[in-house]
C-alpha positions, -999 to +999 in steps of 0.1 A: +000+000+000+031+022+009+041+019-028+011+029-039+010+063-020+047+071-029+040+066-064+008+090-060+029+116-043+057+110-071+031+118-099+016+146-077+047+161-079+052+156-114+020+171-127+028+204-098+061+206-115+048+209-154+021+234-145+042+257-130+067+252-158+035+255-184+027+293-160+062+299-163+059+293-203+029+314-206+041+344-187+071+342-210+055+344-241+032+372-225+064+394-213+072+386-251+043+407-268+039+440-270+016+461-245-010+465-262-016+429-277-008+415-243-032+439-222-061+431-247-055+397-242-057+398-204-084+415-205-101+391-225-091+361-206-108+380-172-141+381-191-142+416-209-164+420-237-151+440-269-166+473-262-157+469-226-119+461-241-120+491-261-135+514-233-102+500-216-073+506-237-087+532-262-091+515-286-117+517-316-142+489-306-143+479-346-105+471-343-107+451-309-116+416-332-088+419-354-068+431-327-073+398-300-069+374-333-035+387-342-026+389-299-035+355-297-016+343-333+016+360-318+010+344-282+004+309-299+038+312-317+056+324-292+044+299-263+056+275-291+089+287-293+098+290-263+082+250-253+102+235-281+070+233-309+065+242-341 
């Protein structure tokens, strides 16, 4: 039974270790974009809605679509960069 629990703890430990690796990965490729793309994006991951985005960072509420997609193109390939991936 001892086995057992070590080898929960071990995998435990494991699966703490990558997801703080994985924050540490995402932070990165945050720190990595500029401001703006990076603020829209936060903002978006806490729930905003686009006019409440543009009210936010000033910017045209038309422009906040186009804006996230290329934030979140230039997060994908830079998390993927920086984790090894194409």
């Amino acid at each position: 039974m001892r086995a057992r629990a070590d080898g929960d703890a071990d995998a435990t430990g494991i699966a703490e270790a990558n997801l703080r690796a994985e924050r540490e990965l995402v932070r990165e490729a945050l720190m990595a974009l500029p401001e703006r793309a990076r603020e829209v994006l936060v903002l978006r991951a806490e729930g905003f809605r686009y006019h409440e985005i543009a009210a936010a960072t000033g910017i045209s509420p038309g422009s906040i679509g186009t804006m996230l997609v290329r934030a979140e193109r230039a997060f994908r390939e830079a998390f993927l960069q920086r984790r090894g991936g194409a």
